[in-house]
C-alpha positions in Angstrom: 14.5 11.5 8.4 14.0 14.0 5.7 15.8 15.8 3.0 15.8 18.9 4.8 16.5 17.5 8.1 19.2 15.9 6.7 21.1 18.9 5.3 20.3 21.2 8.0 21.9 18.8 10.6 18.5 18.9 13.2 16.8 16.0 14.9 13.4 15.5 13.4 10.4 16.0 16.1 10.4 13.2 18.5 6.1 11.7 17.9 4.8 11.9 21.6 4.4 8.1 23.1 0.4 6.8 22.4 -0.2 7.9 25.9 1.2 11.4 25.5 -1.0 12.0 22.6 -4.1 10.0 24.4 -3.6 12.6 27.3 -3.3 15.9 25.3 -6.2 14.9 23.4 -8.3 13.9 26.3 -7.5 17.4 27.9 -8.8 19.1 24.7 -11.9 16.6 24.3 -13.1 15.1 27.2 -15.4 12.8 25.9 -12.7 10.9 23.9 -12.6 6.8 24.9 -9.2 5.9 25.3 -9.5 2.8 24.7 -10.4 3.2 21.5 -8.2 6.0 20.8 -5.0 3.8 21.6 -6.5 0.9 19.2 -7.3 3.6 16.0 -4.0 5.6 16.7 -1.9 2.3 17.2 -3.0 0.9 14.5 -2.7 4.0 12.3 0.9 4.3 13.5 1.8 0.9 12.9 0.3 1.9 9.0 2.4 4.6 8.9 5.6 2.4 9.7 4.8 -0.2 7.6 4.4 1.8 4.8 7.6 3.5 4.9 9.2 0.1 5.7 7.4 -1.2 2.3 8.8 1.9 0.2 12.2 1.2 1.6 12.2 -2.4 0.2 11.1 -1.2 -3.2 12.9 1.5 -3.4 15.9 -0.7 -3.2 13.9 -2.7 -6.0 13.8 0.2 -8.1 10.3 0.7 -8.3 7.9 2.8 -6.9 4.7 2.4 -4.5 2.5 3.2 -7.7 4.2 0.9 -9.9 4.2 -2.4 -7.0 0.2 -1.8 -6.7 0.3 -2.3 -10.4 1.9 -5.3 -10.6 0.6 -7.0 -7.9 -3.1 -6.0 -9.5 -1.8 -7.7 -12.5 -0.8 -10.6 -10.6 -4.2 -10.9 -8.7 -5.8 -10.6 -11.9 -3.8 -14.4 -12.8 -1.8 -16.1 -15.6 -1.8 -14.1 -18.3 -1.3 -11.0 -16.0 -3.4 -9.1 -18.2 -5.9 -6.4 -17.7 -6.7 -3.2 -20.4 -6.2 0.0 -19.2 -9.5 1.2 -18.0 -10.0 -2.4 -15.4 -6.7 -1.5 -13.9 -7.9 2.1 -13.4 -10.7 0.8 -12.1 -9.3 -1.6 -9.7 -7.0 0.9 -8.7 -8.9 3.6 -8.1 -7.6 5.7 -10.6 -8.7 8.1 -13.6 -7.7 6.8 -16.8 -5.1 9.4 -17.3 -3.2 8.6 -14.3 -3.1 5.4 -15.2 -2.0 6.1 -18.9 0.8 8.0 -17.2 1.6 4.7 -15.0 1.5 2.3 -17.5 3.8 4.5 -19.9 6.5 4.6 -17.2 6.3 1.0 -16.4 6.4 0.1 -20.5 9.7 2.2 -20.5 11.2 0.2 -17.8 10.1 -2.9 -18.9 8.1 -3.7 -16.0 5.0 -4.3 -18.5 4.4 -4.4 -22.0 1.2 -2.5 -23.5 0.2 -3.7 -27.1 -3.6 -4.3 -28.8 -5.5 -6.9 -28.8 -5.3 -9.4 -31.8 -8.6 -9.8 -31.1 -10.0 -6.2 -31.0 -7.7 -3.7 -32.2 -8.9 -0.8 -30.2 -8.6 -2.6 -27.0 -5.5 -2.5 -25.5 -3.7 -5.1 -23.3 -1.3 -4.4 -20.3 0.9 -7.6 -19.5 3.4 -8.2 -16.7 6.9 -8.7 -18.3 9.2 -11.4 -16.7 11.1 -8.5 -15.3 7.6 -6.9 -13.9 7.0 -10.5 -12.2 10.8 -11.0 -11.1 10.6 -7.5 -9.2 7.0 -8.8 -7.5 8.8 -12.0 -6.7 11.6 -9.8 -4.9 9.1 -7.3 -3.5 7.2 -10.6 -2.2 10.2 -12.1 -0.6 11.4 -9.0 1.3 7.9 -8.0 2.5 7.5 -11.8 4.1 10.9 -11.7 5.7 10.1 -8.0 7.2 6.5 -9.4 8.0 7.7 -12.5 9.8 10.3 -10.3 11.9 6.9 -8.2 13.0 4.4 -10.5 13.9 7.7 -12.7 15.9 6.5 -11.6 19.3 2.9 -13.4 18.4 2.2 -17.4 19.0 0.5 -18.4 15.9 -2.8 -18.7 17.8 -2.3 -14.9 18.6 -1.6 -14.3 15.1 -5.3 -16.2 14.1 -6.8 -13.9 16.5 -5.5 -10.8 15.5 -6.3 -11.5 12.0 -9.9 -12.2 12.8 -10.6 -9.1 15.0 -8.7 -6.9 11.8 -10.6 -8.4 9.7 -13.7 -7.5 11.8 -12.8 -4.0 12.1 -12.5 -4.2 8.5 -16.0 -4.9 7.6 -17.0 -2.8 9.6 -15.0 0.4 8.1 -16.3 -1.3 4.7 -19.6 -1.5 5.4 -20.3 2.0 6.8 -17.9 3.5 4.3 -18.4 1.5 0.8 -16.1 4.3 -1.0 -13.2 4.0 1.4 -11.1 1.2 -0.8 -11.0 4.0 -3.6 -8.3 6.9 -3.9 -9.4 10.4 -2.8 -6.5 11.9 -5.3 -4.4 9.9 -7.8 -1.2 9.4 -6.3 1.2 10.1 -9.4 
């Protein structure tokens, strides 16, 4: 629910049921499949929903969505967790200022430490703090638990399945859209 509807005391819009939405937009566009309008807007739903599920848990964490897709970069990047500036714009898909910006925040909550490179003094390093990693930890934890409680429903062969045919559409969206991974705006 939001802020406003919140103070104002109103129910937020009931979302129509897939099919209700299938329906109004087969009446405005007949040549729609249905089929594959229940598999795009499902699964765009479901996104929707995990998301704000994933910003509930880290929100409780104390950190933002920004800040977990920085640590986790600097995790995937393994031990030391280090990456400069620029290669963690660049793997996040973000301009150099925003990422600045990021980084400065994080530094001030000691989620990452920023400091040159006793190598190369103009380069600077970023480096997950043991309070940046104990957060992922946490964040990692809670996601698995909320993760396991979603896919419950599904026998483990389902679960293989599933992954391969997401996996598939993946590709698929990567392939005829290489600049999809990337932001379209930076989100701070």
């Amino acid at each position: 629910m939001s802020d406003t509807t919140e103070r104002s005391g109103q129910q937020a819009p009931q979302e129509p049921s897939l099919d209700e939405q299938i329906a109004a937009y087969q009446r405005e566009f007949r040549d729609l499949d249905p089929q594959v309008e229940k598999v795009v807007s499902a699964l765009g739903r479901l996104n929707r929903r995990m998301n704000v599920a994933y910003g509930r848990q880290l929100s409780d964490l104390g950190i933002s969505n920004a800040e977990w897709e920085v640590l986790k970069t600097l995790v995937l990047a393994g031990e030391p967790y280090r990456l400069g500036p620029g290669e963690l714009a660049k793997r996040l898909g973000l301009t150099p200022a925003a990422m600045t910006h990021r980084i400065d925040r994080m530094a001030g909550e000691g989620l990452v430490t920023r400091d040159r490179d006793e190598n190369n003094r103009v380069r600077v390093i970023v480096e997950l703090t043991d309070e940046g990693r104990s957060k992922w930890l946490e964040a990692m934890r809670m996601a698995t638990a909320f993760e396991e409680d979603l896919l419950q429903d599904l026998t483990i062969d389902e679960r293989g399945v599933l992954g391969e045919i997401l996996i598939r559409l993946l590709r698929r969206v990567e392939l005829t859209q290489p600049d999809a991974g990337g932001r379209l705006k930076d989100l701070d």
